[in-house]
TORBA-69982 format. One record per residue (C-alpha): residue number from 1; residue in one letter; chain; x, y, z. Coordinates in nm, 2 decimals. Example, Ala and Ser with C-alpha at 12.3 -4.5 7.8 and 13.67 -1.06 7.14 Angstrom:
pos=1; code=A; unit=A; px=1.23; py=-0.45; pz=0.78
pos=2; code=S; unit=A; px=1.37; py=-0.11; pz=0.71
This chain:
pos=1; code=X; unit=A; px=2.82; py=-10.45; pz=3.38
pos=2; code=X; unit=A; px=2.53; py=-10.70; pz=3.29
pos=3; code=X; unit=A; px=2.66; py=-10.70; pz=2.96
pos=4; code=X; unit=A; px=3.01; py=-10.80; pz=3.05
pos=5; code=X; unit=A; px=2.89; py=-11.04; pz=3.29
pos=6; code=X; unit=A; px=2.70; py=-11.22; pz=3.04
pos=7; code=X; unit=A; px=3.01; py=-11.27; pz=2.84
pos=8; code=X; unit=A; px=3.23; py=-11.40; pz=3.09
pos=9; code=X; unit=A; px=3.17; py=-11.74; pz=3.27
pos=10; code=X; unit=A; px=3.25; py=-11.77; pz=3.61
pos=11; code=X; unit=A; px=3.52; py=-12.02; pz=3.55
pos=12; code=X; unit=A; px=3.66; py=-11.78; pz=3.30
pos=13; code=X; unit=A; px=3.71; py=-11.48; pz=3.51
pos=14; code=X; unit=A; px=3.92; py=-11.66; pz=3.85
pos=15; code=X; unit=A; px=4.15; py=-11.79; pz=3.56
pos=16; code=X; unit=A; px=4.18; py=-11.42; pz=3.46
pos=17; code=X; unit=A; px=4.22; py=-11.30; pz=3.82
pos=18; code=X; unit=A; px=4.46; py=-11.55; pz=3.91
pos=19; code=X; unit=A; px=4.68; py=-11.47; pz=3.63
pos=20; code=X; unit=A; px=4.73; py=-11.11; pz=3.80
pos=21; code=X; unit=A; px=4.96; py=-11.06; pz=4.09
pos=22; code=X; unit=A; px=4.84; py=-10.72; pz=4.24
pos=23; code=X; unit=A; px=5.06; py=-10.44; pz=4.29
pos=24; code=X; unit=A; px=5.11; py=-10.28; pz=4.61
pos=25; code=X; unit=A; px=4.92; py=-9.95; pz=4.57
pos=26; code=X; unit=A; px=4.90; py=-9.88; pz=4.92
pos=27; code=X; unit=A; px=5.29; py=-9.88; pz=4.97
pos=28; code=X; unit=A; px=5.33; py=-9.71; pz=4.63
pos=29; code=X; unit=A; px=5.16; py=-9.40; pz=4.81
pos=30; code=X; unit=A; px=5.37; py=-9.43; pz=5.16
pos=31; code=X; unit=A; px=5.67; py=-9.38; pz=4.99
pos=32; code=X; unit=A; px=5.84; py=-9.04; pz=5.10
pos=33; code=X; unit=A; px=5.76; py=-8.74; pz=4.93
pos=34; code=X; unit=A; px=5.42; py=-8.64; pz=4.78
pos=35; code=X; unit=A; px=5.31; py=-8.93; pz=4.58
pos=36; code=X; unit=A; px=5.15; py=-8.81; pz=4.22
pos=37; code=X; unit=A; px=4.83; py=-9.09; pz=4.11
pos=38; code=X; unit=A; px=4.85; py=-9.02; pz=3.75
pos=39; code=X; unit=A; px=4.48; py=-9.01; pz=3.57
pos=40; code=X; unit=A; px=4.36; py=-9.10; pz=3.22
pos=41; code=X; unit=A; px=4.05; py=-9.02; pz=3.12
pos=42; code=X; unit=A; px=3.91; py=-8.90; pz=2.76
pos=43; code=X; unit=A; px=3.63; py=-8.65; pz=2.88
pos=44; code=X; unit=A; px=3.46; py=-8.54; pz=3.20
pos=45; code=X; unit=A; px=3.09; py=-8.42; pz=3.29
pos=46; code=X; unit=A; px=3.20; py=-8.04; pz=3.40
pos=47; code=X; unit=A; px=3.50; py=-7.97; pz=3.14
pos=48; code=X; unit=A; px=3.41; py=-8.18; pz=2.77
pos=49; code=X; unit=A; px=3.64; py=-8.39; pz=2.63
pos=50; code=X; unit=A; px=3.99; py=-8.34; pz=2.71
pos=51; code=X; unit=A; px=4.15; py=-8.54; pz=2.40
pos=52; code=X; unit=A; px=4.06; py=-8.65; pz=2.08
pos=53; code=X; unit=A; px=4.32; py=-8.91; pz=2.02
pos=54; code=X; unit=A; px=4.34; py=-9.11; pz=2.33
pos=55; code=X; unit=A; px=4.56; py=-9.38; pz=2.40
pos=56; code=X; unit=A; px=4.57; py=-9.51; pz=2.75
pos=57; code=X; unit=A; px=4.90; py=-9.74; pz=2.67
pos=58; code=X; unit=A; px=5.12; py=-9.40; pz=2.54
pos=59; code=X; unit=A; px=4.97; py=-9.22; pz=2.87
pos=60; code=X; unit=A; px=5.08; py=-9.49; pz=3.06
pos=61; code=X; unit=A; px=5.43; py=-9.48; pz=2.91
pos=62; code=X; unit=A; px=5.48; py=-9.10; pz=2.99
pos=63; code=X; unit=A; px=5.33; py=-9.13; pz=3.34
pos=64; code=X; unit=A; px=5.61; py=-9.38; pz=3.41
pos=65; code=X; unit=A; px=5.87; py=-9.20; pz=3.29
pos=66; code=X; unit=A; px=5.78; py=-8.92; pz=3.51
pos=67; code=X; unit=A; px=5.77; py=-9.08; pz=3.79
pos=68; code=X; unit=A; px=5.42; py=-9.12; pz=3.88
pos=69; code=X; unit=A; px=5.35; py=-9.38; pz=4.21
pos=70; code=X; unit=A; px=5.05; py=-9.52; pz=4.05
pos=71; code=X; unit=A; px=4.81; py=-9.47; pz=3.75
pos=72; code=X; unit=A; px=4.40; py=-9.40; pz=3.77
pos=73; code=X; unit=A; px=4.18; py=-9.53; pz=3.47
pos=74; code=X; unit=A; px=3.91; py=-9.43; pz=3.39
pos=75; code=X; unit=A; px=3.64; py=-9.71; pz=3.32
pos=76; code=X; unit=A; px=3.31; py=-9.52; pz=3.31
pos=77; code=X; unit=A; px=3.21; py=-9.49; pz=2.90
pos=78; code=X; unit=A; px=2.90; py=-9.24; pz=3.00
pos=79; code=X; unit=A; px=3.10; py=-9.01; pz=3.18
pos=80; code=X; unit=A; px=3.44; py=-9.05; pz=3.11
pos=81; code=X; unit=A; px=3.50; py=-9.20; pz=2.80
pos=82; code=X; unit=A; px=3.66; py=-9.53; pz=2.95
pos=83; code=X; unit=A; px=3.63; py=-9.87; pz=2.90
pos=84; code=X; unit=A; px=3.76; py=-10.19; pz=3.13
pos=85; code=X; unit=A; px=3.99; py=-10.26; pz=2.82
pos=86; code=X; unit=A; px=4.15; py=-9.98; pz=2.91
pos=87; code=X; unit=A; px=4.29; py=-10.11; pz=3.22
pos=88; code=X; unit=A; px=4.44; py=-10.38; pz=3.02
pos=89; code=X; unit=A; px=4.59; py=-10.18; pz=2.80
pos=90; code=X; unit=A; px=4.82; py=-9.98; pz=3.03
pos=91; code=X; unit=A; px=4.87; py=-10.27; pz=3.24
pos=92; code=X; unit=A; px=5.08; py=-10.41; pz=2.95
pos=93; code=X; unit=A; px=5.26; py=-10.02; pz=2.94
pos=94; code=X; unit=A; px=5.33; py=-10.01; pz=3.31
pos=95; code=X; unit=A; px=5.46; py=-10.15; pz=3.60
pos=96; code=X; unit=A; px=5.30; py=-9.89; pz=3.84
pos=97; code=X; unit=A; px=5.00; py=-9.98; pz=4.08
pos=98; code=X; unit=A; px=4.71; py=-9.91; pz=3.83
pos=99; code=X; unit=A; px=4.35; py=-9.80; pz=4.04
pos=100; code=X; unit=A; px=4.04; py=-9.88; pz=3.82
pos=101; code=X; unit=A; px=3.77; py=-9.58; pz=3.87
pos=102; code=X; unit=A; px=3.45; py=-9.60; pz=3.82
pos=103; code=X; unit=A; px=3.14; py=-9.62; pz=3.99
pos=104; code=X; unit=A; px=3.23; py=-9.97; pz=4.14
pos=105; code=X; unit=A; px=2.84; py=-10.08; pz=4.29
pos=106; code=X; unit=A; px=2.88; py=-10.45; pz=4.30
pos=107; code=X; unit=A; px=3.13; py=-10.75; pz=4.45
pos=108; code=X; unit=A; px=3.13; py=-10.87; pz=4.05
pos=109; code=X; unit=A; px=3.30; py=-10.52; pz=3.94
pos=110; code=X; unit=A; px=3.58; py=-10.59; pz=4.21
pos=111; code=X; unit=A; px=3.68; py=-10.90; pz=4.06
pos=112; code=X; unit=A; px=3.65; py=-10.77; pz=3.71
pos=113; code=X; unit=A; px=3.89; py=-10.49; pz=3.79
pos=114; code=X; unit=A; px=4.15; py=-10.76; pz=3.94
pos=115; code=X; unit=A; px=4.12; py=-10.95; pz=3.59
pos=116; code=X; unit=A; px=4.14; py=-10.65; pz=3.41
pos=117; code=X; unit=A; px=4.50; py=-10.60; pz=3.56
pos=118; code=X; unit=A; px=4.39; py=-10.32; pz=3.84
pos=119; code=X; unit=A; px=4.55; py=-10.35; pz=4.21
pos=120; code=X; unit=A; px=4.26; py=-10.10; pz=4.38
pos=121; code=X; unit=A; px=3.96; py=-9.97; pz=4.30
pos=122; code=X; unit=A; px=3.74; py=-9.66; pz=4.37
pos=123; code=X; unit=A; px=3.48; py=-9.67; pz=4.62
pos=124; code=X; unit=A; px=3.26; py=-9.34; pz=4.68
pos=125; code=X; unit=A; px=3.11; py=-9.34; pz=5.04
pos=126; code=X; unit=A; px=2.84; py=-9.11; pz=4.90
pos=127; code=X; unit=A; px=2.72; py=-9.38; pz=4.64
pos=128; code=X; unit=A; px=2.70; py=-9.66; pz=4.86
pos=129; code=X; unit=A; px=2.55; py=-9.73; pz=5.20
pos=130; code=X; unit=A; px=2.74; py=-9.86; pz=5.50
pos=131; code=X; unit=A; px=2.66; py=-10.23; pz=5.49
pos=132; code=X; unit=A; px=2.78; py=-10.22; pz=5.09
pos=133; code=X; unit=A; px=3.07; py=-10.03; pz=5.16
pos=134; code=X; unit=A; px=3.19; py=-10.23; pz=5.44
pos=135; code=X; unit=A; px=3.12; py=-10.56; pz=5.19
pos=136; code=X; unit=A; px=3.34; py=-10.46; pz=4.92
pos=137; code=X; unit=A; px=3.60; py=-10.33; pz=5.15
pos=138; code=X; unit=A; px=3.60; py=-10.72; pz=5.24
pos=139; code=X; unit=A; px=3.56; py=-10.84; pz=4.91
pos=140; code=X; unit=A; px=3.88; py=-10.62; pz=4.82
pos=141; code=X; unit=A; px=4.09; py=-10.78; pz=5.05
pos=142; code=X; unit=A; px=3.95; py=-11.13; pz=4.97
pos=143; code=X; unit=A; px=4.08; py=-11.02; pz=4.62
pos=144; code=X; unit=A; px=4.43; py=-10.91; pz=4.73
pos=145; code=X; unit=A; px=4.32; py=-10.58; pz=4.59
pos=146; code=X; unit=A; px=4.32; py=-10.20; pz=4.75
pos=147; code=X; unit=A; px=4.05; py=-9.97; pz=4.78
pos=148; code=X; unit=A; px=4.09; py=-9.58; pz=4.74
pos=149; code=X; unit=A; px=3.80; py=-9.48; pz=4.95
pos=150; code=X; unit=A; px=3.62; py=-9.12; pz=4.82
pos=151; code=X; unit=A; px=3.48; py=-8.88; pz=5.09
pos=152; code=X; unit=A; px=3.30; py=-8.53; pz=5.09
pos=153; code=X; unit=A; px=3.29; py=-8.46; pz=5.44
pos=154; code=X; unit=A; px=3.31; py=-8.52; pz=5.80
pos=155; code=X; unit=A; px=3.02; py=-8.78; pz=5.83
pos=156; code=X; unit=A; px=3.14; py=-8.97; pz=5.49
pos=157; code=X; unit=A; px=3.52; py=-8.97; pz=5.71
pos=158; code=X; unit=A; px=3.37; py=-9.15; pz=6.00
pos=159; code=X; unit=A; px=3.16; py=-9.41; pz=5.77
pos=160; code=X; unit=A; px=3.47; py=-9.50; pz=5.55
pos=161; code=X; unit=A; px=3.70; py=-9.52; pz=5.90
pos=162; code=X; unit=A; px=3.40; py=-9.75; pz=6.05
pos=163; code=X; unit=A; px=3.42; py=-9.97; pz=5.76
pos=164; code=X; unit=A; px=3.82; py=-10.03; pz=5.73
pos=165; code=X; unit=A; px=3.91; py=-9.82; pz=5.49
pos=166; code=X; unit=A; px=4.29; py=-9.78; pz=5.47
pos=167; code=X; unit=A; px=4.36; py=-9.53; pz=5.22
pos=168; code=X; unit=A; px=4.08; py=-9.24; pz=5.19
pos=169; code=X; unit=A; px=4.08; py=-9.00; pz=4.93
pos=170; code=X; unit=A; px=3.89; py=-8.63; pz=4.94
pos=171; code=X; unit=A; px=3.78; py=-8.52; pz=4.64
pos=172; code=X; unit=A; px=3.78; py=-8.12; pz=4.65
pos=173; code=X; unit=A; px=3.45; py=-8.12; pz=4.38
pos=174; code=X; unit=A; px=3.13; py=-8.10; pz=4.49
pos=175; code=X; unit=A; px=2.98; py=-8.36; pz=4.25
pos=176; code=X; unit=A; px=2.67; py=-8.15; pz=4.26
pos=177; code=X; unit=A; px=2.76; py=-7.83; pz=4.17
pos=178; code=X; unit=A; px=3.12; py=-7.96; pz=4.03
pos=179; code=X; unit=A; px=3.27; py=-7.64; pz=4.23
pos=180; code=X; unit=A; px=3.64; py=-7.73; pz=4.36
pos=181; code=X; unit=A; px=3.75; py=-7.66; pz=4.74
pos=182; code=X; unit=A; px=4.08; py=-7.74; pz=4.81
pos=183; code=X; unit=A; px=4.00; py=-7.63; pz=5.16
pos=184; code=X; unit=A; px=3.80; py=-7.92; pz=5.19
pos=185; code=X; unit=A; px=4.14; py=-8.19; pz=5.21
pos=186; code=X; unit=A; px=4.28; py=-7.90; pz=5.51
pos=187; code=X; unit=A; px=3.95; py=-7.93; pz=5.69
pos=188; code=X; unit=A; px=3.87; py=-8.28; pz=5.69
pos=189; code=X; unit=A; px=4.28; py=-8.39; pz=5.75
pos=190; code=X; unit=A; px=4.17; py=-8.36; pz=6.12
pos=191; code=X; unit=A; px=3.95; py=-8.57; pz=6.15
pos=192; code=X; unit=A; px=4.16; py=-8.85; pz=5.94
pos=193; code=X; unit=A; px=4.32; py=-9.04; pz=6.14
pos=194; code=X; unit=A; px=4.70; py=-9.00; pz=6.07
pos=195; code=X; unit=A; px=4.82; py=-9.38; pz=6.01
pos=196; code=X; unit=A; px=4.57; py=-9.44; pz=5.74
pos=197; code=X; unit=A; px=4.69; py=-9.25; pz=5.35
pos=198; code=X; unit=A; px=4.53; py=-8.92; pz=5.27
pos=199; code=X; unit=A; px=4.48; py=-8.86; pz=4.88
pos=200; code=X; unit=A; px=4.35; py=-8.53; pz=4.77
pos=201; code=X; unit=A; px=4.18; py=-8.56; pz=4.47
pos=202; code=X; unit=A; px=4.03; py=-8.30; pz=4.22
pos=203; code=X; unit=A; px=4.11; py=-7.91; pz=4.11
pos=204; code=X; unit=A; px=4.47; py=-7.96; pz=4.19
pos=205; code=X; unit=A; px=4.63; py=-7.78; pz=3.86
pos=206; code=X; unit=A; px=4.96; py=-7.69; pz=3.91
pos=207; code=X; unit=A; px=5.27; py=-7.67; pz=4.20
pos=208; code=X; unit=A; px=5.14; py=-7.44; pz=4.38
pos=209; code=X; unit=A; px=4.85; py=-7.63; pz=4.48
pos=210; code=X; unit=A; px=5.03; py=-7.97; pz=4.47
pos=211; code=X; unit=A; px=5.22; py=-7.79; pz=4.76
pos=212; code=X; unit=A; px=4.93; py=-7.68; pz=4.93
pos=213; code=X; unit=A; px=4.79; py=-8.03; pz=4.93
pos=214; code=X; unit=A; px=5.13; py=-8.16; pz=5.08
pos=215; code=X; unit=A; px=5.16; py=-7.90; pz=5.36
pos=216; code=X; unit=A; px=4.83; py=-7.99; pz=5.42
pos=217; code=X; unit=A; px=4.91; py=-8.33; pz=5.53
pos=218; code=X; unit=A; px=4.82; py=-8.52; pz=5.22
pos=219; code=X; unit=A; px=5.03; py=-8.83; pz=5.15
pos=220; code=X; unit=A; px=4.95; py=-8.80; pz=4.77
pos=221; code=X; unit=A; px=4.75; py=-8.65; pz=4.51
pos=222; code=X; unit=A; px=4.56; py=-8.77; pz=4.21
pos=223; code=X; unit=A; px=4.58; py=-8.54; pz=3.93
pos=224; code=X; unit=A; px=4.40; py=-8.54; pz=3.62
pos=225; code=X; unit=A; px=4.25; py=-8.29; pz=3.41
pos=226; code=X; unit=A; px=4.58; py=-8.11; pz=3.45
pos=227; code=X; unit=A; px=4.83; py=-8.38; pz=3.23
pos=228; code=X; unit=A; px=4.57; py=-8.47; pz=3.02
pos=229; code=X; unit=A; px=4.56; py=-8.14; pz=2.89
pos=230; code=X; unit=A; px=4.99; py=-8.07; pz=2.94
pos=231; code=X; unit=A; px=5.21; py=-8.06; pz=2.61
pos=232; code=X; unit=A; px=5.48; py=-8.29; pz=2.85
pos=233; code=X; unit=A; px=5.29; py=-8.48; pz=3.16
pos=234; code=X; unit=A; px=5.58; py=-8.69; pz=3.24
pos=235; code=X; unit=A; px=5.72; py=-8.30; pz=3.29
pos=236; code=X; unit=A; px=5.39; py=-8.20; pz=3.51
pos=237; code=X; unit=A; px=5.41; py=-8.49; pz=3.70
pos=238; code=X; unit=A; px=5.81; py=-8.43; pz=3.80
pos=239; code=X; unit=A; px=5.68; py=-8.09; pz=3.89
pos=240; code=X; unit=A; px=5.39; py=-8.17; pz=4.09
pos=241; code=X; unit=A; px=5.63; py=-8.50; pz=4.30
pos=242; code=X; unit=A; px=5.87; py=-8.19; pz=4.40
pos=243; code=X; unit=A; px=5.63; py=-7.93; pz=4.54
């Protein structure tokens, strides 16, 4: 991020956030149905890379076409393989709502991503302390951006409720271990209160556990691993929108 910053002038990046309109990311995932958020990402820490040849742009196209509700880029190069360019790139692809993940740390990173052509951004309760969290919540809607807050459990649910979240998403991976609960999203759906949007996020591979995620009260689920690997995921993502 010090690097980027460096780059940019001040001056430079409000021209570049003005320019974007943001996206309504958090009606994209009210619609009815089970919202799909579509992810791109190269490689992850617990399964390799996932694709030689990637191209964020042609993802974009085929999420589209399948009918994703929004699009999640990847922006970490460490772990994921992403860049902020990225973000960029399928903006020009896509009309979708497009949430830049990362490990977003820093008021800077928020407005970067709203340059960049993202309309939310990741925030992970477990990375951040409350004061932080509840400052980029406000910087995010200073921004006219969205925030898809992460949780683990019950005491990371009643932080990211304190501080405003609106749409909370529980990711069924231990970031430890990297083991994958799905009965994490049931347990902790009761103590999410039910006007804000549930995401279920992570180990979600195919119908039968979109399904599960939707009977278990989850407005919509971010899906990964799963299309990046699928011959067709503008297919995958149709199937995983009907479950």
């Amino acid at each position: 991020m010090q690097r980027r910053r460096a780059l940019t002038t001040q001056d430079d990046l409000e021209r570049a956030i003005l320019s974007h309109v943001p996206k309504d990311f958090v009606g994209a995932l009210r619609a009815p149905g089970l919202a799909v958020i579509a992810e791109m990402k190269q490689r992850t820490p617990s399964m390799g890379v996932l694709v030689e040849d990637y191209r964020p742009a042609q993802l974009a196209r085929a999420y589209t076409l399948g009918g994703a509700s929004a699009i999640s880029v990847l922006t970490h190069m460490a772990s994921f393989g992403g860049r902020p360019e990225h973000v960029e790139a399928v903006r020009f692809a896509t009309d979708l709502p497009i949430l830049r993940k990362d490990f977003v740390t820093d008021p800077y990173e928020v407005g970067e991503a709203r340059a960049a052509g993202a309309d939310a951004v990741l925030l992970i309760v477990a990375a951040l302390d409350k004061e932080r969290l509840a400052e980029l919540l406000r910087v995010t809607r200073s921004r006219g951006i969205a925030a898809l807050v992460e949780v683990h459990d019950e005491g990371e649910v009643a932080t990211a409720v304190e501080a405003g979240a609106q749409v909370i998403g529980v990711n069924n991976r231990d970031l430890r271990t990297f083991n994958v609960d799905l009965g994490l999203t049931e347990r902790l759906r009761k103590v999410i209160p039910s006007d804000l949007v549930l995401v279920a996020e992570s180990g979600i591979r195919n119908v039968d556990d979109a399904r599960r995620m939707r009977e278990a009260g989850a407005d919509a689920i971010l899906v990964g691993e799963s299309l990046m690997r699928a011959e067709d995921p503008a297919a995958r993502i149709r199937e995983f929108a009907a479950a």
